[in-house]
N, C-alpha and C positions, 0 to 999 in steps of 0.2 A: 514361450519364454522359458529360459532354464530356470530351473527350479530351483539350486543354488545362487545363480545369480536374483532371483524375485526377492528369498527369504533375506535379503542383506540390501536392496534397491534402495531404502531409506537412509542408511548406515552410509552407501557409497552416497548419493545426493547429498549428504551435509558433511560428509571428512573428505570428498576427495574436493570441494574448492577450498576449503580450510589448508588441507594440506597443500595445494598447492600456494596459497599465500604462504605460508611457513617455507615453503622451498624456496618463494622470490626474495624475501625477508632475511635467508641466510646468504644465498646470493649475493644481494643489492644488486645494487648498479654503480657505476666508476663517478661518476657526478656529474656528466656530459650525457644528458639526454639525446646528443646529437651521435655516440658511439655506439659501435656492432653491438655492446656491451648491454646497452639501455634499449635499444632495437630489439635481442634477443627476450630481453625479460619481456616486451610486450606480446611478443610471437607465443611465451609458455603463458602469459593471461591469459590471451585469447584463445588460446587451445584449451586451456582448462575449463575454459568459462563453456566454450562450443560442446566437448565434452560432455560437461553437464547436463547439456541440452538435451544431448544425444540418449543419454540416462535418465531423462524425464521423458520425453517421449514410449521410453520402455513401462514407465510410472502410469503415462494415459492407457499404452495400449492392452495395459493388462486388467486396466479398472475396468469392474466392474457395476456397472451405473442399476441396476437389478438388487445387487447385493446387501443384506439390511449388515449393521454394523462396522469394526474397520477390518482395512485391507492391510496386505502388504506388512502384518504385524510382525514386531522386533522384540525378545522381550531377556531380560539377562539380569544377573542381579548387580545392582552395583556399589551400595552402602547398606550390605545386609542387618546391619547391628541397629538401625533409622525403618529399616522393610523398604529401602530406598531404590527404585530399578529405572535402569537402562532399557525405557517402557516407549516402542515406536509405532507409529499406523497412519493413515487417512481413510479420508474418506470422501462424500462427495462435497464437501464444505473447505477443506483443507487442500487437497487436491489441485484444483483451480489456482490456488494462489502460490502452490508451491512450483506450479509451471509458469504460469508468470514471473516468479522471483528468477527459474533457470532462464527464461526467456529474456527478460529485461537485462540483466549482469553482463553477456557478449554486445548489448548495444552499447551501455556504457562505457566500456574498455575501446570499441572500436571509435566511438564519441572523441574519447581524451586521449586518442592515439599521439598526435603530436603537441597537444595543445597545454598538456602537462610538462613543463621542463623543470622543475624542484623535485627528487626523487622518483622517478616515475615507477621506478621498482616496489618502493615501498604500497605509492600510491595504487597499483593495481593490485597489490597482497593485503590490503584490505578492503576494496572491493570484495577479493573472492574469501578471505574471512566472513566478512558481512552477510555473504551470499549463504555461506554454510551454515552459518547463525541462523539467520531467518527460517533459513529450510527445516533447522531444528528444531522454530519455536510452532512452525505449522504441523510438527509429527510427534513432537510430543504428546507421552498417553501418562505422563510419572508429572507430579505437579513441582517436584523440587527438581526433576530434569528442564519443565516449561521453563521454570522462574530462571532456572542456569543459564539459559540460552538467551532466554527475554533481557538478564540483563545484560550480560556478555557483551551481546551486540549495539550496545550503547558505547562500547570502547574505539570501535573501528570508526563508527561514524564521526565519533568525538574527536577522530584524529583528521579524516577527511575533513570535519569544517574549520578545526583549528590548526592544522600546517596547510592548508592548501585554499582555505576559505579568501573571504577579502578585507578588506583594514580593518572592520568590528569584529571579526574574526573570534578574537576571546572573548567577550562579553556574548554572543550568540551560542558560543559552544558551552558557556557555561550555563547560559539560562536553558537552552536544551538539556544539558544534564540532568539541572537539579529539578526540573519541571518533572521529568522523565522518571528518573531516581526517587525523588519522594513519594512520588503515586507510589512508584512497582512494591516499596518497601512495605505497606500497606497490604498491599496483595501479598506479600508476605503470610504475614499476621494473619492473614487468614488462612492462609494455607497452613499454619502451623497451627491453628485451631482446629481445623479440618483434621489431624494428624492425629491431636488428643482424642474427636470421638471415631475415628476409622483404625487408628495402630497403623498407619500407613499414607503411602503418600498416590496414590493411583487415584487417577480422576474418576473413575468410573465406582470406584469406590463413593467417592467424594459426593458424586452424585444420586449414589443409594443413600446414604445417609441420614436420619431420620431428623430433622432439624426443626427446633421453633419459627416461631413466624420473628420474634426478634434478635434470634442466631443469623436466622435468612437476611434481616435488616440490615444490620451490620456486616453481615457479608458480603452483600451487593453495592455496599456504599464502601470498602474496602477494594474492591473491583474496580467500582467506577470510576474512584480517584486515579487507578492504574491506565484503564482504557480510554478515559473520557480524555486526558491528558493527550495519551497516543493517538488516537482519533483525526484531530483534536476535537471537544467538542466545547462550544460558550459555555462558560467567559474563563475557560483552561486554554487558549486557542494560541495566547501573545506569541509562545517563542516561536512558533510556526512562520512566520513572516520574517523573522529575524534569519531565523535558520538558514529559510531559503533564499534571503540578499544575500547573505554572505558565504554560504555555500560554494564552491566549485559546481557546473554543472553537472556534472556524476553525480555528484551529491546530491543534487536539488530531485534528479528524477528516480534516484534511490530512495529520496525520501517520503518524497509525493507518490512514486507508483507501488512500493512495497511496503516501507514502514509504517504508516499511517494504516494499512488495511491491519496491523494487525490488534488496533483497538477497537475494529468491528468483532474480529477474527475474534477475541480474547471473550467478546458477549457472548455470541452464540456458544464458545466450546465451552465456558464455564460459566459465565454469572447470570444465563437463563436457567440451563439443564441442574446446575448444584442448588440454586436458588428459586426457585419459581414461585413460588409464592411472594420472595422482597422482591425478584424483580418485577410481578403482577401490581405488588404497591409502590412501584415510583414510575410504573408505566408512564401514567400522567404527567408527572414529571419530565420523561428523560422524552414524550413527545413534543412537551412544550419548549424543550431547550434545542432536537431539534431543527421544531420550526423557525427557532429563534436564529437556529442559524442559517435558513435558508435564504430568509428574510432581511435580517438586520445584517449579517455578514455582506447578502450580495450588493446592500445598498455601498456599504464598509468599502468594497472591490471599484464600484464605481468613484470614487476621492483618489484613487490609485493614480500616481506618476511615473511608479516604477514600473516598469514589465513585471519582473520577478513577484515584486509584491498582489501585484494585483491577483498572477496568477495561482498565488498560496493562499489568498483569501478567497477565489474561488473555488480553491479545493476544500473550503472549510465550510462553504456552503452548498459543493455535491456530496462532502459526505455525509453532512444531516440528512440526508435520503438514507444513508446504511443504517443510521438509528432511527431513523423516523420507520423503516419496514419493518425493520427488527420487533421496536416495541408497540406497533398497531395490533399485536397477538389478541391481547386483551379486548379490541374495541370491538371484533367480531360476535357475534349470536351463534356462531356456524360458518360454514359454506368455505368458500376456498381462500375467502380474503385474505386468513393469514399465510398461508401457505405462497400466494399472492406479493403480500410485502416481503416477508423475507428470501423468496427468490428474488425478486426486484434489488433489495440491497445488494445481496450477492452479487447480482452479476453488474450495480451501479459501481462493485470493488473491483472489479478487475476493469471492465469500463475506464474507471478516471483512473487506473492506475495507466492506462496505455496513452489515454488521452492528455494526462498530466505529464508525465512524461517525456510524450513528443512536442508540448506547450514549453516545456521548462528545458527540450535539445533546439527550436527555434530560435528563443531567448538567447541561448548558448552560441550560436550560428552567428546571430549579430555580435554579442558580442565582442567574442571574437576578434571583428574586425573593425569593429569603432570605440570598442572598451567602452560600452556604455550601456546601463538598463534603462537611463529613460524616454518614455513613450517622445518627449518633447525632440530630442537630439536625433529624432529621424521623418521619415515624410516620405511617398514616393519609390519605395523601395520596387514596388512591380517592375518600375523601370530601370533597372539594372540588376534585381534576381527575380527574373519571371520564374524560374521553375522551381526555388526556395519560397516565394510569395502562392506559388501554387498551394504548396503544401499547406502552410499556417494557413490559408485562408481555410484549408480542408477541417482542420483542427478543431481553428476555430469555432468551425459550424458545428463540429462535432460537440463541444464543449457548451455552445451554448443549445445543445439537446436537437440537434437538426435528426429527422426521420431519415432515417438510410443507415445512420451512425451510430455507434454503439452509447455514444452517450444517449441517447433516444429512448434504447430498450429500458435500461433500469431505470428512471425516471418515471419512465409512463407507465411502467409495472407498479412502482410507486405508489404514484397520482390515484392511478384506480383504486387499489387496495385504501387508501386513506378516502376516496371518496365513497368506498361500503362500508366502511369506518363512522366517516363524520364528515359531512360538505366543507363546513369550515378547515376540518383539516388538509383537505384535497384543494381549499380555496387558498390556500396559504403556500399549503406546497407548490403550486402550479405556478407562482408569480417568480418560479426561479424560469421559466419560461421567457418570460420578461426582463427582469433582471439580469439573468445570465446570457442572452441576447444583446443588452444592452451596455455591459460592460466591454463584453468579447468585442462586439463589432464597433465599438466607441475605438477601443485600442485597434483593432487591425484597419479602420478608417484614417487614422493619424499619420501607425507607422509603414502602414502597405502602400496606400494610394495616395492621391494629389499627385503636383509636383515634386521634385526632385528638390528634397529640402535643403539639403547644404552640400558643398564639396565633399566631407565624408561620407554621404550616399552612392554621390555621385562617381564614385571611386569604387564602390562597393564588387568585389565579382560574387558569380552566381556559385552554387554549390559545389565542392569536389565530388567524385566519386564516392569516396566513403560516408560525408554527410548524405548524401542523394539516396546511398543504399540503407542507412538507420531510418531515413524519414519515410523512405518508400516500406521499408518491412512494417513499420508501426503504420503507414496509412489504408494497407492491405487488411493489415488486422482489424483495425476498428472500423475497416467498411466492411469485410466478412461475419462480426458479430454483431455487427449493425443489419446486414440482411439477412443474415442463419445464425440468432441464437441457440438454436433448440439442443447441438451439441453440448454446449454449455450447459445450460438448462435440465438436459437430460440427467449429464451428469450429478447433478444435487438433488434432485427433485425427490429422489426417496430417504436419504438423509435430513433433509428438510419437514417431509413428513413424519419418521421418528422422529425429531429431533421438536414437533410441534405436539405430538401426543405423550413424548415424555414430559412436556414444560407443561402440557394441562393437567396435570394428577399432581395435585397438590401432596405437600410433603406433613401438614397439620392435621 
């Protein structure tokens, strides 16, 4: 790889889809979604978004998965009179999800090809804002550049669910907001506490830093009001179900397969490694909450009517696996267990972000075509989209933890780790087994099979081309990480082990 082009790979990843939203954004479009005009602006998303692609595959093939510390660093000053920098990098934790983010962004755009007729211009220049956002909040190494980006990209989405959402449309965008916004504000304050004993704002500072055990306290509960939110994890969880009814479908698989990861994402890169000690003391805690949501959520998903809804409460009870690995650090004597759980979350994040996703473009498919999410308003669908019904059932299986499927790996990486842990813990986890089984195929019984439940079924066609190509790229995916994680895997696994010997050396 050029060596110029490597030392700037992060810098291009997050300004060049930023900039190109700013170029559809001065653009527009003529008001006619149906004109050369709005046709053009979709041809420069989608190139810019593919682009991106193109520029994180340069991100994979240059990691190196061997390497202890980060990659690919950026560093420049940029509110020198603060010690404030323009501070970039990954690593094997980061990495993963900011190829997902390039990865998911081109399905999306290609999703809402025609199906967006209110601005389309706008609508895909935040998209690829969002995109550069995210990207930024995964390579952030400067903690008032994180919080920049972190909240940033609250504005993009806030406009995807509130011009293009559906009739509750404002009340869901603002309870996302402020749910979202009052954590991060919190994470603030610590960070600006972090800044009085460092003279700076660099994480790795942050996490030299010689801290009480109830500095640590209040800093992890500072965090978690931030993450736990983002996550989401009980009983922060409410605006998530909102979000996702009334979301636009871009939105709903932006939300579920990247945003959400990054209140795992937010644990490991800060409120273990700065904290380790508060976070060793609310261990307990943040397992029991959780199981709670493994548990009590999934039952939550099964009362579901809505499609949408059901499948945002299932995403609240796969990502209690990301915290449930996360904070089993503690429950070990030794041996590999932790190492164990926290690969298992990792890769249950990218996991449900693919599986969510392709859950919440299904949804999207009906739609579509009968304006409707719920489970009742259909029946029978195999018989008139056999090879749409193919797919969701694929999903499905995958969602409810089917072995082949990448919902599978992180789960049962999981299960084990909590079961060298604590049986009860492993006994609680595993009833998502159940559970998640149980919701999934209650729903795709309803809306896939039977008879042909009414005239708007029965009218139904089968996929176009461009649907057929988003659902085939994501069911490729998640049957390939379903039967070869170890790439993945590979990738984190020595990050993960520093990243577990630095959180056992207490800072008291």
């Amino acid at each position: 790889m050029n060596m110029d082009f490597s030392q700037h790979l992060l810098s291009i990843l997050i300004w060049l889809p930023i900039a190109g939203g700013v170029l559809l954004l001065i653009i527009g479009d003529d008001g006619d979604a149906e004109s050369s005009r709005a046709g053009l602006m979709r041809i420069v998303a989608l190139s810019v978004s593919v682009v991106t692609v193109l520029v994180s595959i340069g991100l994979y093939a240059g990691f190196d998965n061997a390497a202890t510390g980060m990659q690919f660093t950026e560093k420049a000053s940029w509110v020198a009179a603060l010690n404030v920098f323009y501070s970039l990098g990954v690593d094997g934790l980061s990495t993963p999800l900011i190829l997902l983010t390039a990865f998911i962004t081109p399905l999306v755009i290609i999703t809402s090809w025609d199906t967006i007729k209110l601005r389309p211009a706008q609508y895909f220049a935040a998209f690829l804002i969002l995109e550069g956002l995210m990207i930024g909040v995964f390579s952030a190494l400067d903690a008032l550049l994180f919080y920049v980006f972190w909240e940033s990209m609250l504005i993009p989405m806030f406009l995807i669910i509130g011009v293009w959402g559906g009739k509750r449309r404002v009340y869901a965008t603002l309870k996302f907001f402020l749910y979202t916004f009052l954590g991060s504000v919190l994470m603030l304050v610590a960070f600006i506490y972090l800044y009085g004993q460092t003279g700076g704002f660099d994480l790795f500072g942050f996490m030299d830093a010689p801290l009480t055990l109830t500095a640590q306290k209040f800093i992890f509960i500072a965090f978690l009001l931030a993450f736990a939110v983002k996550v989401p994890m009980w009983p922060v969880h409410t605006w998530l179900p909102d979000a996702h009814v009334e979301a636009p479908t871009g939105g709903s698989v932006v939300l579920a397969a990247i945003m959400l990861k990054m209140g795992g994402y937010g644990f490991v890169r800060l409120s273990l490694p700065i904290a380790p000690d508060g976070s060793e003391y609310f261990s307990g805690m943040m397992i029991a909450l959780s199981l709670i949501a493994v548990v009590y959520i999934g039952f939550v998903a099964l009362m579901q009517t809505d499609m949408k809804k059901l499948i945002a409460y299932s995403s609240i009870a796969h990502m209690g696996f990301v915290t449930l690995g996360f904070f089993l650090l503690w429950s070990f004597d030794g041996g590999s267990g932790a190492a164990l759980g926290m690969a298992g979350g990792m890769v249950q994040m990218i996991s449900h972000g693919l599986i969510s996703g392709a859950m919440f473009l299904c949804v999207g498919v009906l739609y579509d075509r009968v304006h409707s999410r719920e489970i009742a308003a259909y029946g029978g669908v195999a018989n008139t989209m056999p090879i749409f019904s193919a797919f969701m059932v694929l999903f499905a299986m995958a969602n409810a933890g089917l072995p082949g499927t990448s919902g599978f790996v992180g789960e049962f990486m999981v299960i084990i780790a909590s079961f060298k842990a604590n049986f009860w813990f492993a006994f609680l986890a595993a009833s998502t087994l159940i559970l998640g089984a149980a919701y999934t195929l209650w729903m795709v019984k309803r809306v896939i099979y039977g008879e042909v439940a009414n005239d708007n079924v029965a009218a139904l066609k089968d996929l176009n081309g461009r649907e057929f190509l988003v659902l085939a790229i994501l069911a490729i995916s998640v049957l390939i990480i379903g039967l070869w994680p170890a790439p993945l895997i590979d990738m984190m696994n020595v990050t993960i082990e520093q990243l577990i010997e630095q959180v056992g050396h207490s800072k008291l």
